[in-house]
N, C-alpha and C positions, 0 to 999 in steps of 0.2 A: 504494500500500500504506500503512496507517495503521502510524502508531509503536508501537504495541503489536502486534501484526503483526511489526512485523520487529523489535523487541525481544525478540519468542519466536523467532524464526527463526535472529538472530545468538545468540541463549543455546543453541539446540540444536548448531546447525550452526556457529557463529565467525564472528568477524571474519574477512575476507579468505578463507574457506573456498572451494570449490568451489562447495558449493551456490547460496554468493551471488556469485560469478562465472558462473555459468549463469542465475542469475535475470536477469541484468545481459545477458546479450547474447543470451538465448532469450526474446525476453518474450512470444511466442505461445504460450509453451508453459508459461503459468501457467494454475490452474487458477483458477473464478470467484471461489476467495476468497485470490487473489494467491499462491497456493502454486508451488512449481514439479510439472509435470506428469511425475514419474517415470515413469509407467507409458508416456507419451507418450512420452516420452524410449528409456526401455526398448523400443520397439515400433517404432521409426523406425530403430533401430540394430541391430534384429533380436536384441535380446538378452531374459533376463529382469533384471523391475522389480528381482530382489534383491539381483542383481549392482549393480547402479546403485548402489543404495542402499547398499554395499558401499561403494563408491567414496566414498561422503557419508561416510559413517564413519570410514572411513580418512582421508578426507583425502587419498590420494594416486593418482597412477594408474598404469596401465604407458604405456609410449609409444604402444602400438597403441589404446589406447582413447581418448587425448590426442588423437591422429591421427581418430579416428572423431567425437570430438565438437565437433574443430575444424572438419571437412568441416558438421556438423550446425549449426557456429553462422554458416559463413561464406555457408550457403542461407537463414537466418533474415535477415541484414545484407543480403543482395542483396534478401529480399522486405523489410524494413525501410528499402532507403537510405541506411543507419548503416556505420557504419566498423567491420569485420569483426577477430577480434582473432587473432591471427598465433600459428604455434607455440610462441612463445617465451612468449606471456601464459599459456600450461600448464607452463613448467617448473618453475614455485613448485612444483605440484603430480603431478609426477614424479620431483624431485629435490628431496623436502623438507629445509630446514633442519635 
């Protein structure tokens, strides 16, 4: 991803946000111009895109969907090889500061 790229990305969505912790360990699931693939996202977990994008906004989640997209990140790490990241790398964002 080029720096101006993820200078809009961290300006919408934050430092340390959700969005760029799912950028970070879903990386099949960007789109061809380095975005994250909501809609992919939304459709693998059987939900809708709005909902998701909910969650980017907020910034925080509930446990059952922490739970769903940790399931979601730890089949990306097994087809990546990568070190898969544990319930606990979601409590920033279920039990926000």
């Amino acid at each position: 991803m080029n720096s101006a790229a993820l200078k809009r990305i961290t300006e919408k969505w934050g430092e340390g946000s959700l969005y760029m912790f799912l950028m970070e360990h879903l990386p099949s699931y960007r789109t061809a111009y380095s975005l994250l693939d909501i809609h992919r996202i939304a459709d693998e977990l059987d939900l809708t895109y709005q909902g998701v994008y909910r969650w980017m906004g907020a910034r925080r989640l509930r446990p059952e969907n922490a739970e769903l997209l940790l399931k979601l990140c730890v089949a990306e790490a097994g087809r990546n090889a990568a070190e898969a990241p544990t319930i606990d790398s979601f409590t920033r964002f279920v039990f926000p500061a």
